[in-house]
C-alpha positions as CSV (number, residue, x, y, z in Angstrom):
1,X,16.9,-25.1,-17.8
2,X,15.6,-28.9,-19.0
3,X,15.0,-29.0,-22.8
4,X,11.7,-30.4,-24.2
5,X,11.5,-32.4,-27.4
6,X,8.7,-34.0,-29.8
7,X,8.6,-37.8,-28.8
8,X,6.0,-40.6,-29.8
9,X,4.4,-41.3,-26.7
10,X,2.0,-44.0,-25.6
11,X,-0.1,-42.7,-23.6
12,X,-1.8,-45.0,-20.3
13,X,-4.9,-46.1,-20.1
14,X,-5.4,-44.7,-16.5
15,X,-9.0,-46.3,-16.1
16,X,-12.2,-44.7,-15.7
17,X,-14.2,-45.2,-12.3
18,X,-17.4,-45.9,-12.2
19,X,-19.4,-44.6,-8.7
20,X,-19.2,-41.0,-8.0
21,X,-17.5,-40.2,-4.0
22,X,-20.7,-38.7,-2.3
23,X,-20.4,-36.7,0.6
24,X,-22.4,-37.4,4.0
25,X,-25.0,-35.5,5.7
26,X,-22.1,-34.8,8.4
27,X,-19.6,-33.2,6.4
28,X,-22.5,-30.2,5.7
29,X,-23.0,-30.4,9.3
30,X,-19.5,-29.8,9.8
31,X,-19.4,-27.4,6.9
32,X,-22.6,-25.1,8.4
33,X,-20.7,-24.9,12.0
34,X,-17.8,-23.5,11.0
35,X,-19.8,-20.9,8.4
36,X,-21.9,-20.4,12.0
37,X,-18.5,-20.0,14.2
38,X,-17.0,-17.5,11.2
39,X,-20.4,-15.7,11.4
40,X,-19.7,-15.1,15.3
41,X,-16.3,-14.3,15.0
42,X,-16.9,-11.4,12.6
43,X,-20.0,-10.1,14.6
44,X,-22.7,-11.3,11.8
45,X,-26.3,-12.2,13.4
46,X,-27.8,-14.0,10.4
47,X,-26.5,-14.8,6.9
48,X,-27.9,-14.8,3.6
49,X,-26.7,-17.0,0.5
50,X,-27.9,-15.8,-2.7
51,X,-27.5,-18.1,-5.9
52,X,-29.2,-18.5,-9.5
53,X,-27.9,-21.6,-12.0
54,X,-24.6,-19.3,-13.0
55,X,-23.6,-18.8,-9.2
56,X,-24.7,-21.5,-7.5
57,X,-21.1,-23.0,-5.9
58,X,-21.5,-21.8,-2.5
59,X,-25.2,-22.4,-1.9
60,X,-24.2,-26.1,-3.4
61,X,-21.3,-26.1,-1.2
62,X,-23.3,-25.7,2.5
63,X,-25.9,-27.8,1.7
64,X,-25.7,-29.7,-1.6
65,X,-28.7,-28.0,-3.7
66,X,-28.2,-25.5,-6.4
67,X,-31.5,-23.9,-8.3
68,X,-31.9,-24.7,-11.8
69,X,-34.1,-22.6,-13.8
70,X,-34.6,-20.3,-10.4
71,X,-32.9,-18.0,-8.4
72,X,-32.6,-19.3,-4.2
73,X,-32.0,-18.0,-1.1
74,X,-30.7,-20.1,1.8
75,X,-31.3,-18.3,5.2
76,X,-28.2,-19.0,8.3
77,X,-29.1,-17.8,11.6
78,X,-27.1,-18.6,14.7
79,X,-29.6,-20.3,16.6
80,X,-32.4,-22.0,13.9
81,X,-32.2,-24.5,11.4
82,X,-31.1,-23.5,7.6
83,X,-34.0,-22.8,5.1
84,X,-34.0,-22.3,1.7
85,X,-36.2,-20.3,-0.5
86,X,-37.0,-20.8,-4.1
87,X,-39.5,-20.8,-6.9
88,X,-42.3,-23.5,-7.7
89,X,-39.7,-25.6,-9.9
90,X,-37.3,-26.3,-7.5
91,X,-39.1,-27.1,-4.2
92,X,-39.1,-30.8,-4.5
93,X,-35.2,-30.9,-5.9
94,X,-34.3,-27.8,-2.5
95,X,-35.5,-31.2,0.1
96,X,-33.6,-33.6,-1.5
97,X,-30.4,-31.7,0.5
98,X,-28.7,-33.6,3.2
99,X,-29.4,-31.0,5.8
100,X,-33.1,-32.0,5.1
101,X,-33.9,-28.2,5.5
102,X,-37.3,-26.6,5.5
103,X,-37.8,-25.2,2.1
104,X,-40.1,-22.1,1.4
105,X,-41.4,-20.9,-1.7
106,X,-41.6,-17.9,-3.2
107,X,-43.2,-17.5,-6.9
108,X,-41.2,-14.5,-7.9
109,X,-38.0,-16.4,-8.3
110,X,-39.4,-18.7,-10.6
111,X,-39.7,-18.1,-14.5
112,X,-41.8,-15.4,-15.9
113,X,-45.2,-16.1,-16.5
114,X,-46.0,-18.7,-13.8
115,X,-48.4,-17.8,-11.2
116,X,-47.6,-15.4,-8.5
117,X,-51.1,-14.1,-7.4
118,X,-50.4,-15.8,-4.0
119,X,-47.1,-14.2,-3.0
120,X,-46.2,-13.4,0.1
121,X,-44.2,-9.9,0.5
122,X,-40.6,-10.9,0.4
123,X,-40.1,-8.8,4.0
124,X,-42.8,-10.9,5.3
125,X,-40.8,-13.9,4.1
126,X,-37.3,-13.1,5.1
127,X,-38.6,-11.3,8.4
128,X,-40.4,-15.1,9.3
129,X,-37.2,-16.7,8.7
130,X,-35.4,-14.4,11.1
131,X,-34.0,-11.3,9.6
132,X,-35.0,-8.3,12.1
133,X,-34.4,-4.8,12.7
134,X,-31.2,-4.1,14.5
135,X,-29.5,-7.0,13.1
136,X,-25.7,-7.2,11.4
137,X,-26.5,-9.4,8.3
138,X,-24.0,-10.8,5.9
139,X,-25.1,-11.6,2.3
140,X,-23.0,-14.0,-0.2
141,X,-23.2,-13.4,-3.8
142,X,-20.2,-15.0,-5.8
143,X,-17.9,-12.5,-5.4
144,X,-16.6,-9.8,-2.5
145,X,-14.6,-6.4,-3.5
146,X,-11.3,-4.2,-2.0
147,X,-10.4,-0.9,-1.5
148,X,-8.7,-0.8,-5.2
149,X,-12.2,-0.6,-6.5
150,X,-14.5,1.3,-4.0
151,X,-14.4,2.8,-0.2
152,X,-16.5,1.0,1.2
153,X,-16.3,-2.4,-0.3
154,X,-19.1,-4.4,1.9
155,X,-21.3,-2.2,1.0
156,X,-21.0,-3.6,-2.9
157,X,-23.0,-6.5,-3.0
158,X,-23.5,-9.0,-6.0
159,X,-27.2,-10.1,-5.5
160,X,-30.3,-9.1,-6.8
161,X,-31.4,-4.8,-5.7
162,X,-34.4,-5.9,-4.9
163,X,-33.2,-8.8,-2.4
164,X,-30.6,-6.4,-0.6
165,X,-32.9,-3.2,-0.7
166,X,-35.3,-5.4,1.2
167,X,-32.8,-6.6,3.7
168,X,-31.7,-3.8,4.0
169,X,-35.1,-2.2,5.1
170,X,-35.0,-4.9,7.5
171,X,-32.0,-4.4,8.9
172,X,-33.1,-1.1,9.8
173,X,-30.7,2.2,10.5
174,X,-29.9,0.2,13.5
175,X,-28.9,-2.9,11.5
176,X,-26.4,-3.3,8.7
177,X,-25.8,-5.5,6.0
178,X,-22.6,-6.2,4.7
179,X,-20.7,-8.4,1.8
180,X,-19.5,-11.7,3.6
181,X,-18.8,-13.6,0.3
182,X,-14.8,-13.8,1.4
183,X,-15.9,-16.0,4.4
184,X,-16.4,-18.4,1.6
185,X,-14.4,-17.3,-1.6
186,X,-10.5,-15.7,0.0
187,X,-8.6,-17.4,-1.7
188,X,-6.4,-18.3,1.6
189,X,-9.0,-18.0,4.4
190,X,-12.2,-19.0,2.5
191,X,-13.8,-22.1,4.0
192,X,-13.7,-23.2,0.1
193,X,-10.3,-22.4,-0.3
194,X,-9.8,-26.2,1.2
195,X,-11.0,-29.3,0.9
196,X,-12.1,-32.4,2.8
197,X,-10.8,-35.6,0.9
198,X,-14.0,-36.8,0.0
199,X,-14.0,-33.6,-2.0
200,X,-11.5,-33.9,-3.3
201,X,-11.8,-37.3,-4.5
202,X,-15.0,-35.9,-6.0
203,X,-13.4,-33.8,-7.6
204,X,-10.8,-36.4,-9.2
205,X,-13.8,-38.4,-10.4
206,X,-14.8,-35.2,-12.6
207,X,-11.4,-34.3,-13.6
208,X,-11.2,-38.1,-14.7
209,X,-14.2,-37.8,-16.6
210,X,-13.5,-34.6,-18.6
211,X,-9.9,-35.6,-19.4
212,X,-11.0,-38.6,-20.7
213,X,-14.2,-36.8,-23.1
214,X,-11.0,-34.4,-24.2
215,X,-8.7,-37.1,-24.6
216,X,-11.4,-39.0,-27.1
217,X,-12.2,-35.8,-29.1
218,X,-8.1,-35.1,-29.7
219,X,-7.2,-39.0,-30.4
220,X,-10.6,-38.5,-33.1
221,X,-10.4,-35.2,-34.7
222,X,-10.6,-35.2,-39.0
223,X,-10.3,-32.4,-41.0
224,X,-13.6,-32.1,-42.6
225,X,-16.1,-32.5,-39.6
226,X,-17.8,-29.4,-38.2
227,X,-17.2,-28.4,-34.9
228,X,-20.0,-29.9,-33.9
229,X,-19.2,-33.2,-34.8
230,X,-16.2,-32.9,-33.2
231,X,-18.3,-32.2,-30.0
232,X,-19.6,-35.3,-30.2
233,X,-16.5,-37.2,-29.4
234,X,-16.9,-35.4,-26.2
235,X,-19.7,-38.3,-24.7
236,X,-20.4,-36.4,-21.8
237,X,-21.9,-38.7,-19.3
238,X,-24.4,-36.0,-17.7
239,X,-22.8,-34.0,-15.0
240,X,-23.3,-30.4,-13.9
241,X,-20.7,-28.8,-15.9
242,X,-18.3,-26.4,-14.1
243,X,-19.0,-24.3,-17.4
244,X,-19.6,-24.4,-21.2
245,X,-18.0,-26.4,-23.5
246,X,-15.4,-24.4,-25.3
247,X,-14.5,-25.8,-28.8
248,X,-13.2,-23.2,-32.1
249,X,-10.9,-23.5,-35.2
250,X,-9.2,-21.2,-37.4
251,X,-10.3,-17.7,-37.2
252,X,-12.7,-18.0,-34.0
253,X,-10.1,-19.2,-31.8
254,X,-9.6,-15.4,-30.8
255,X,-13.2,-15.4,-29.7
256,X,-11.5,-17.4,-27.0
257,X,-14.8,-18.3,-24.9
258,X,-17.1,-19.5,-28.0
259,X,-19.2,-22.7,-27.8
260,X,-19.0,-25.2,-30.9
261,X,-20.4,-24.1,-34.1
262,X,-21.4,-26.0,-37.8
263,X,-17.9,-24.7,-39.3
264,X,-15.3,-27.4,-40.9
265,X,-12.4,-28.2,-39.4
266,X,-9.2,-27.5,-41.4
267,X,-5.9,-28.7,-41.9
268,X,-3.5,-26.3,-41.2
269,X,-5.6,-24.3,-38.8
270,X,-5.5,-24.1,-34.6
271,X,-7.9,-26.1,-32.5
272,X,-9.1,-25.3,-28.9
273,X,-11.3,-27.2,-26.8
274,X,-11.8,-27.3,-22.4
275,X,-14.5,-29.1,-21.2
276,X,-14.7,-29.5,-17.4
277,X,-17.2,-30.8,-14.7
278,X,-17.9,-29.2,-12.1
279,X,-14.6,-29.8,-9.6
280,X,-12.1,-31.0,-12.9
281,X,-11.8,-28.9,-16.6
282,X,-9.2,-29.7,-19.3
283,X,-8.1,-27.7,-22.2
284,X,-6.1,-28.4,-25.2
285,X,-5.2,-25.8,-27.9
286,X,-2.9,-26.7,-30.8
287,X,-2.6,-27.1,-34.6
288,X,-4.9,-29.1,-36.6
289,X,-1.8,-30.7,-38.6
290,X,0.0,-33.9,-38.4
291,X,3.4,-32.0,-38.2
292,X,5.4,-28.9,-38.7
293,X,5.4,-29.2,-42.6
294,X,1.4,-28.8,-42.5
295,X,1.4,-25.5,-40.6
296,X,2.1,-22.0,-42.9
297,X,5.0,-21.2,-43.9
298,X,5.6,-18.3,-42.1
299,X,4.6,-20.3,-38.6
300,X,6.3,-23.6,-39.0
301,X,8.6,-22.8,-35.9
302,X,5.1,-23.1,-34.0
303,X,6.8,-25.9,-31.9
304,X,10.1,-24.0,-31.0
305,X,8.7,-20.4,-31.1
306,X,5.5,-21.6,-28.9
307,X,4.8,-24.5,-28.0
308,X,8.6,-26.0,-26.4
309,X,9.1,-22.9,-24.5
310,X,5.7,-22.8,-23.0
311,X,5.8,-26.5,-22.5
312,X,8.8,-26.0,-20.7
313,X,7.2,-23.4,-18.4
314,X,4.5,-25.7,-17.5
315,X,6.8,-28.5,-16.6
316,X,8.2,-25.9,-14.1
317,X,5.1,-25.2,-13.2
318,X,4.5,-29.0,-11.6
319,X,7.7,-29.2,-10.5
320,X,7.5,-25.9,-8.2
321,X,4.0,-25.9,-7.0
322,X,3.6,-27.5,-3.5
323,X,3.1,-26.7,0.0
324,X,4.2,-23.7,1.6
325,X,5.3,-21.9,-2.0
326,X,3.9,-19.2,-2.2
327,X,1.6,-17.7,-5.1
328,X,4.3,-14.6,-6.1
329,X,6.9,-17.5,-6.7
330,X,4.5,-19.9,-8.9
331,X,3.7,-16.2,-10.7
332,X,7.3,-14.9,-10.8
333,X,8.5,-18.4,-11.8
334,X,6.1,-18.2,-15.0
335,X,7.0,-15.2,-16.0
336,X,10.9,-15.8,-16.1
337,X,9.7,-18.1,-19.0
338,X,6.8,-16.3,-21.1
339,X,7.4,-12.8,-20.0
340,X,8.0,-12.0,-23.4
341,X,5.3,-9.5,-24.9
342,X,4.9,-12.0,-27.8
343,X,3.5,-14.7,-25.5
344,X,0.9,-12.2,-24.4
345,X,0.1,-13.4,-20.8
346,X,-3.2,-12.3,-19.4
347,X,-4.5,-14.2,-16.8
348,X,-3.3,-15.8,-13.4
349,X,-1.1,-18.9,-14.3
350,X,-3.2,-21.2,-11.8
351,X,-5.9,-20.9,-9.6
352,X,-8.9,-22.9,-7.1
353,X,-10.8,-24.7,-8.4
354,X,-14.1,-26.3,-6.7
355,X,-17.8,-26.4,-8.0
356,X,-17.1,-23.7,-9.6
357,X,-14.5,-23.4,-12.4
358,X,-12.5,-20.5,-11.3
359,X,-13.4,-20.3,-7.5
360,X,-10.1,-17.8,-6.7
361,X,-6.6,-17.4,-6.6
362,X,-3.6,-17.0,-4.5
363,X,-1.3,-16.6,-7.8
364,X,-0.7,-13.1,-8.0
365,X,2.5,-10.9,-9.0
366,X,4.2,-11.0,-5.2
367,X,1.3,-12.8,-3.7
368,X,2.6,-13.8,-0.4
369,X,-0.4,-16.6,0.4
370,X,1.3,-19.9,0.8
371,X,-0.5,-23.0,-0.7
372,X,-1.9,-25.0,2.1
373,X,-2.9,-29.3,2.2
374,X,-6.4,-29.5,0.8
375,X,-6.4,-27.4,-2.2
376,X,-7.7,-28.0,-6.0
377,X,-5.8,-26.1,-8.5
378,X,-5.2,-25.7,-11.8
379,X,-2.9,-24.8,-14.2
380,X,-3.7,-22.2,-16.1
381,X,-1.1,-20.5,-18.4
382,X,-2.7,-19.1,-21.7
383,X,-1.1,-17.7,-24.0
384,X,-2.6,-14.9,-26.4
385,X,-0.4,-14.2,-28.6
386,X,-2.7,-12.2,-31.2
387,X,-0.8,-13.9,-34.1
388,X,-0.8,-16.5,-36.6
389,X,0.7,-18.4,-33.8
390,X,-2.4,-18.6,-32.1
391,X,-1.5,-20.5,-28.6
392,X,-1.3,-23.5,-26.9
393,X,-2.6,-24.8,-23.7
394,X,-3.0,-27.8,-21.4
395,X,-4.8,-26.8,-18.5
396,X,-5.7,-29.8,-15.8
397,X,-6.2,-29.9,-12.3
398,X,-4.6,-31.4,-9.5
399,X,-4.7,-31.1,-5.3
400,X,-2.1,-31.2,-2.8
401,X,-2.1,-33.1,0.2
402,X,0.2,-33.3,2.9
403,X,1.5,-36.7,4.7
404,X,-1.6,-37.5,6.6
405,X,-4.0,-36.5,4.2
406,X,-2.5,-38.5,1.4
407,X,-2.7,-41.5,3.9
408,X,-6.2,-40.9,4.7
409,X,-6.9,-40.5,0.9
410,X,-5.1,-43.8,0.2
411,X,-6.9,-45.6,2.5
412,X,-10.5,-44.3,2.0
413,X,-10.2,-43.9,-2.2
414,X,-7.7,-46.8,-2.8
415,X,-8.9,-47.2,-6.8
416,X,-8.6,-43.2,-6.9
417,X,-5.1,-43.1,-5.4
418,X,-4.0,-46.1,-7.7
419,X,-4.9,-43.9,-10.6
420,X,-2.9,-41.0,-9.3
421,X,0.4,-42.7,-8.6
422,X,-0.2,-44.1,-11.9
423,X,-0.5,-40.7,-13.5
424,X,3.0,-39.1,-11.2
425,X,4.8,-42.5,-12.6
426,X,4.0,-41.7,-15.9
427,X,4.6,-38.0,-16.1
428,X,8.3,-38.6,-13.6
429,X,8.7,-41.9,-16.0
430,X,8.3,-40.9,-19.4
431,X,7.2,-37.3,-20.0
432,X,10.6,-36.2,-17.1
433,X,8.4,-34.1,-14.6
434,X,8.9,-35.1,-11.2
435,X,6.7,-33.8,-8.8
436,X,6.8,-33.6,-5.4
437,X,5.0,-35.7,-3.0
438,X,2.2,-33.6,-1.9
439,X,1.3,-33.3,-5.9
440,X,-1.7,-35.2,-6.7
441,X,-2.3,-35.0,-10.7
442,X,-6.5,-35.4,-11.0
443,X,-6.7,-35.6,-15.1
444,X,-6.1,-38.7,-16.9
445,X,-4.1,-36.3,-19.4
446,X,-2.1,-34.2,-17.0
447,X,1.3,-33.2,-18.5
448,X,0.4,-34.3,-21.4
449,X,0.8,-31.7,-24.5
450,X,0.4,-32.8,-28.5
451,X,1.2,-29.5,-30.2
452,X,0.2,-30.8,-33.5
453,X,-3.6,-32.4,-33.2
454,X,-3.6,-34.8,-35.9
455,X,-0.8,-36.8,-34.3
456,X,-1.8,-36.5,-30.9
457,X,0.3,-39.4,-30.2
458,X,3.5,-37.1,-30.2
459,X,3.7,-35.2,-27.3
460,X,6.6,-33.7,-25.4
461,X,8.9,-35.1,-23.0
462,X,12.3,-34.0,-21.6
463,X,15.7,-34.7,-23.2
């Protein structure tokens, strides 16, 4: 097994770029035939997309809207034009979407106390827009269900009661409604499960971002400023965000999820921080010391009891993940490494990623799906280790591409593609992980691991 070591590193300055990758009104098109074709081949007559400002990936992802404030329907039939529905707030922001859809309101899914004395019954609504008696209607909320949890599991559906007890009166005894969010959300077979290379080079512009915002805030952190402050070195520069910022020291870095607060940092303390836009997070979790002789006493092993052996099992991670492997072997793969109790694994070491932050995962204990050309992942090994060793993390994303892709990427994104072969040089050059071809690293920090925060210039490499 290849050994890590401590190493002053000087780390690239991969750029920055500067225009956002914007996709075209034909890739929705594209994008709303094949949901229209997958509706057919499952014997769905219309479809149903529910979204509010938490869940709004897969409405954003057919047509390039997502509420704010509101909750939004977007109504699929087989043989009529999109529509979407939505409060008062968001009817201008609905028609700025490519597919230049009709857009219908409906006060009620606007904020409370606005006026609704002129709504229309929702039946009335829906039934206008297509939805009959006798029909087979799907619905997508932001997540589908198995037979582990319940019998009949599209019959569970994650939107609103009121929206599905009215489809469902619709629908009729003759109809049915079901749960079609996996046309979407499989982690395998889910039309979001792979990407077109605009998307992804989308999603390399975000992941560039955020790297860079977590890269400032570790190169910048003091003892002394509050979290806060050290927020601040974040700059974001006004994206969606694929989720909220995450930043703790000392004690409430077993909170795990918490948002900044007005506490002081510490020396001597662990540091956590992920910030991600919405296709690209990173997270960094460490020490705030300058070396080992700054941590307690009873932890200043952090590096070889933590840190080196889970660096080591993320190195394997790059190295192993690629087309064809399967999820079980990424999985089995990190557990040979951190199965120890001690480094108190939880969740899946990688998953999708897309709008949303965690969109799915093939990485499973003897998952048998096979990573595929087109996919956005990211690693995602945290430890928990419920001690005075805290953890450590470096979580980034990257996409794999096969031959053709990678040309078509090349030629269409060349800045973008100079930036990743920058970042493979770098991580095969100086920090010893070679990846293979199809291995696209997104984050301007990927591989890149300071265990001890206020020297964030020493990272590990291989011996």
């Amino acid at each position: 097994m290849p050994k890590y070591t401590l190493a002053d590193v000087k780390l690239p300055d991969f750029g920055l770029p500067s225009s956002r990758p914007e996709l075209s009104m034909r890739t929705y098109r594209d994008r709303l035939d094949t949901f229209r074709k997958r509706l057919i081949h499952i014997g769905i007559d219309a479809a149903v997309i529910y979204a509010d400002r938490e869940h709004a990936a897969n409405i954003a992802y057919l047509t390039g809207f997502e509420p704010r404030f509101e909750e939004a329907l977007l109504v699929i039939g087989l043989h009529r034009e999109p529509l979407i529905i939505t409060g008062p707030e968001n009817q201008g922001y609905a028609s700025s979407s490519p597919l230049q859809p009709e857009v219908w309101l409906y006060p009620p899914f606007g904020l409370l106390g606005q006026d609704r004395s002129k709504t229309p019954p929702l039946s009335d609504l829906l039934a206008k827009a297509g939805l009959i008696k006798g029909q087979s209607i799907g619905i997508v909320g932001w997540k589908y269900f198995g037979h582990v949890e319940t019998a009949d599991p599209d019959q569970w559906i994650d939107a609103p009661a009121y929206i599905v007890d009215t489809i469902r009166h619709l629908a009729g005894d003759r109809g049915r409604c079901s749960n079609i969010t996996r046309l979407l959300m499989d982690s395998s077979s889910g039309m979001r499960a792979v990407n077109e290379v605009t998307q992804l080079a989308q999603f390399e512009f975000s992941a560039c971002h955020a790297s860079e915002s977590v890269k400032r805030l570790i190169f910048g952190l003091r003892p002394g400023m509050t979290e806060h402050e050290a927020a601040q070195l974040l700059k974001p520069i006004g994206l969606p965000l694929s989720c909220h910022t995450m930043l703790m020291s000392g004690d409430r870095t077993r909170l795990g999820l918490a948002s900044p607060s007005s506490r002081p940092l510490r020396t001597g303390e662990p540091f956590t921080v992920a910030f991600g836009y919405c296709g690209g997070l990173t997270c960094r979790s460490g020490f705030l010391v300058h070396d080992a002789t700054e941590l307690p006493t009873a932890i200043q092993d952090y590096s070889e009891r933590l840190a080196a052996p889970y660096f080591s099992c993320a190195a394997d991670w790059y190295e192993t993940i690629g087309l064809g492997v399967c999820g079980g072997q990424i999985d089995a793969m990190v557990r040979r490494h951190l199965g120890d109790p001690f480094f108190g694994l939880i969740l899946n070491p990688g998953h999708l990623i897309h709008l949303d932050e965690w969109m799915n995962t093939p990485i499973y204990p003897d998952s048998r799906e096979c990573l595929r050309s087109g996919q956005a992942l990211q690693i995602d090994i945290i430890p928990a280790t419920g001690s005075d060793y805290a953890s450590v993390n470096i979580e980034d994303g990257i996409a794999l591409l096969d031959e053709s892709g990678r040309a078509e990427f090349r030629d269409s994104f060349p800045e973008a593609w100079s930036r990743i072969e920058a970042r493979r040089s770098f991580m095969s050059d100086v920090l010893g992980i070679r990846l293979k071809a199809e291995v696209l690293p997104f984050s301007n920090l990927t591989g890149y691991l300071p265990p001890f925060l206020l020297s964030p210039s020493v990272a590990f490499v291989k011996s």
